[in-house]
N, C-alpha and C positions, 0 to 999 in steps of 0.2 A: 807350140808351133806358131811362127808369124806369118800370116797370110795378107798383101796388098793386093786387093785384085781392081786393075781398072782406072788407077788412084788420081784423078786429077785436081792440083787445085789453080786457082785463077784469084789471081788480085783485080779488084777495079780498078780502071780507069783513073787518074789525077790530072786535073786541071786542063781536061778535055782530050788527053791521052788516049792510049787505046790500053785496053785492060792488060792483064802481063799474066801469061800462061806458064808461072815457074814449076810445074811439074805437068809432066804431059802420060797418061796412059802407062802408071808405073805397076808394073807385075813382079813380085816378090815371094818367096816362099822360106823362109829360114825354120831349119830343124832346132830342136829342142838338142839346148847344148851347145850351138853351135857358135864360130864366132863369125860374126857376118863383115866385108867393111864395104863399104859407101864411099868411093874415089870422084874426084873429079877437083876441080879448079876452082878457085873462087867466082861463084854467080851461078855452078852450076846447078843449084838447087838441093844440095845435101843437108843443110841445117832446116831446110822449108820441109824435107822428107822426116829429121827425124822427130819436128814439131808436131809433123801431121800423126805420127806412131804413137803421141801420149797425148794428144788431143789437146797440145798449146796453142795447135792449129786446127781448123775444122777442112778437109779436103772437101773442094768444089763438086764433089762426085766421084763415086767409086768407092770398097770397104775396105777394111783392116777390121781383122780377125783373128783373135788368140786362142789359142786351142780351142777350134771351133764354135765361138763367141764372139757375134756381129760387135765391136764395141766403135763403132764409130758416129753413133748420137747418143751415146752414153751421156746424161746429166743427172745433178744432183752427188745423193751420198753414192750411187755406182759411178759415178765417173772419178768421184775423190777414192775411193777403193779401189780403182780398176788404176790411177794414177801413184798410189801406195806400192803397188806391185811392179812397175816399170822405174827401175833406180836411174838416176842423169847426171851425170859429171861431166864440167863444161871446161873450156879452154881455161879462165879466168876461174877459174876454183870455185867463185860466188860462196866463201865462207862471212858468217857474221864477224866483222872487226872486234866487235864490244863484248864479243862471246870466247870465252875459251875453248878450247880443243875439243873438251869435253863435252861442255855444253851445247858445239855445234853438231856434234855428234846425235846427241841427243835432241836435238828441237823437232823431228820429224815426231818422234813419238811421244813429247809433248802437248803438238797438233791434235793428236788421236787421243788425249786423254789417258795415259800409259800413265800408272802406278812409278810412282818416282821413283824408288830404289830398284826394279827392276829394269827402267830405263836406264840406270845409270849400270849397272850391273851390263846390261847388253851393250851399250857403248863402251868399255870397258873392254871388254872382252874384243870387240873389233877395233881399239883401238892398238892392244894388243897382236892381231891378227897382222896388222898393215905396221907394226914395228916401232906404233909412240905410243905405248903403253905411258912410258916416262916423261911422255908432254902433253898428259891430258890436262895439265894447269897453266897451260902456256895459250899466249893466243896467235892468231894467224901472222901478224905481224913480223914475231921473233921465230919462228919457222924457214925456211927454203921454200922453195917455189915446189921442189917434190914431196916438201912434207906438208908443205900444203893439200897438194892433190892426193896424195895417201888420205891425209883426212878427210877430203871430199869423197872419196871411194868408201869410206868406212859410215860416213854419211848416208851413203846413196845404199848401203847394205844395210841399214838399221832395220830396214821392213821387213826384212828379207825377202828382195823383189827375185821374180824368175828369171826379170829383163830387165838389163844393163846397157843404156844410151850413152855413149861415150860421144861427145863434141866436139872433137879438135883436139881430143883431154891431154894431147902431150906438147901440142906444137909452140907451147911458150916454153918449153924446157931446153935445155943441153942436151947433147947425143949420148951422153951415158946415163943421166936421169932418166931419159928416155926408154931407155932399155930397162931400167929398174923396172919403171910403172908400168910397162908392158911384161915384162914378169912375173909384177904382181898380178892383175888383169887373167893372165892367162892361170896361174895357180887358181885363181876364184874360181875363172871359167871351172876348173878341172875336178877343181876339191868340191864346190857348193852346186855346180850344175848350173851355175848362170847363163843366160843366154848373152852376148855381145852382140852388140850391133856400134861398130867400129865409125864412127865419120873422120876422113880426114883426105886433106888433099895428098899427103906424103905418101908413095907409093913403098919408099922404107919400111914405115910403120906398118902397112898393110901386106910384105913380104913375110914380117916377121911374126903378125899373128894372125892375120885372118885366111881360115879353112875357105871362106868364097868370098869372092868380089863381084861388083858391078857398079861398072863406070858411069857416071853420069855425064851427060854435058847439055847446058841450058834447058833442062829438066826435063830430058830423054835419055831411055835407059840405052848405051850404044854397044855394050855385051855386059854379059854377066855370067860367071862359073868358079872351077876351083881358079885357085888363085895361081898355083901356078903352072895351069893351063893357060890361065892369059896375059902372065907374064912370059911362059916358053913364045906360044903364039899369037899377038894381039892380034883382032880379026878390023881393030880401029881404027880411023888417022888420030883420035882421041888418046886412045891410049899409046900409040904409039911417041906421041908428042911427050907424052908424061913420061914413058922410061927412056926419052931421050933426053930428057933435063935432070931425071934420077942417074946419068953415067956421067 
């Protein structure tokens, strides 16, 4: 379970500015299993939330808590361990160009000092999983934009994390790519138990996989439930804005 209780973070001040409040007092609770999404418009603070959930960010005040585990001053080897177990696949794939298929698959457990034929053996088999088994020799380049991000999912599952940080992970795609990698996405969800946690401004995307939403806007949470409780009846001018540009 994800627990945010309280969550604020604040940037300083630049060049005699006044400091910038991008998340304001954010309360969260996701179940084990579950797929969660995080809605809202660009600037509304969704990437700065799910920085603060694997500690690329340090929230200004307030916790996050994994199955009843404070981890939010986690340093050292528990923060690189606690960071191990939250997988993250971003808009822009972030695969190594120089690296193959394979290889990118493999560099997290690498990192960790992992016995090399069992690394490659585990990648392998998740490359397998996401459907390039046959281009673990190829590198990013000669790939699609979806087989890119298969590979980036196959990546973010090497550890085999509990929690799954998805970033935008479809919105450089096509509308039937898009539907692939959200069918992958949800098989994971289903078959390994992973948790999601969905960011993305398309409310598409978030019809079609996520069990609960909440809206953000300029780093205030303005509802949050099942999903399509608030898509039947948004209680937002926020959200209401958003599935009037999704019709």
């Amino acid at each position: 379970m994800i627990q945010i209780e309280n969550l604020f973070k604040t940037y300083d001040a630049k060049q005699g500015g006044e400091p910038h409040a991008a998340l304001k007092d954010i309360n969260i609770t996701i179940e084990d299993g579950e797929i969660f999404g995080i809605i809202g418009q660009s600037g509304a603070g969704k990437s700065t939330l799910v920085r603060c959930i694997n500690l690329l960010e340090r929230p200004t005040s307030g916790r996050i808590v994994i199955d009843g585990r404070d981890v939010t001053d986690l340093k050292g080897k528990d923060l690189l361990e606690y960071r191990s177990q939250v997988g993250m696949i971003f808009q822009n794939f972030s695969l190594f160009q120089q690296r193959t298929v394979l290889q990118n698959v493999m560099f997290p457990l690498e990192l960790k000092k992992e016995d090399k034929s069992k690394a490659r053996t585990r990648a392998m088999e998740l490359l397998e999983m996401v459907g390039l088994g046959e281009k673990a020799s190829k590198y990013p380049s000669q790939l699609s934009g979806g087989q890119q991000q298969r590979v980036a999912i196959a990546r973010a599952l090497v550890n085999n994390p509990s929690i799954m940080l998805c970033d935008e992970a479809t919105s450089a795609l096509d509308t039937l790519t898009t539907h692939s990698i959200l069918s992958l996405l949800k098989s994971i969800n289903q078959e390994m138990g992973v948790t999601l946690v969905i960011i993305t401004h398309s409310l598409t995307v978030a019809e079609l996989i996520c069990d609960k939403i909440m809206v953000l806007d300029q780093g205030v949470t303005v509802e949050q439930g099942k999903t399509e409780d608030i898509f039947a009846h948004p209680e937002s001018d926020v959200t209401r804005q958003l599935l009037e540009k999704r019709l």
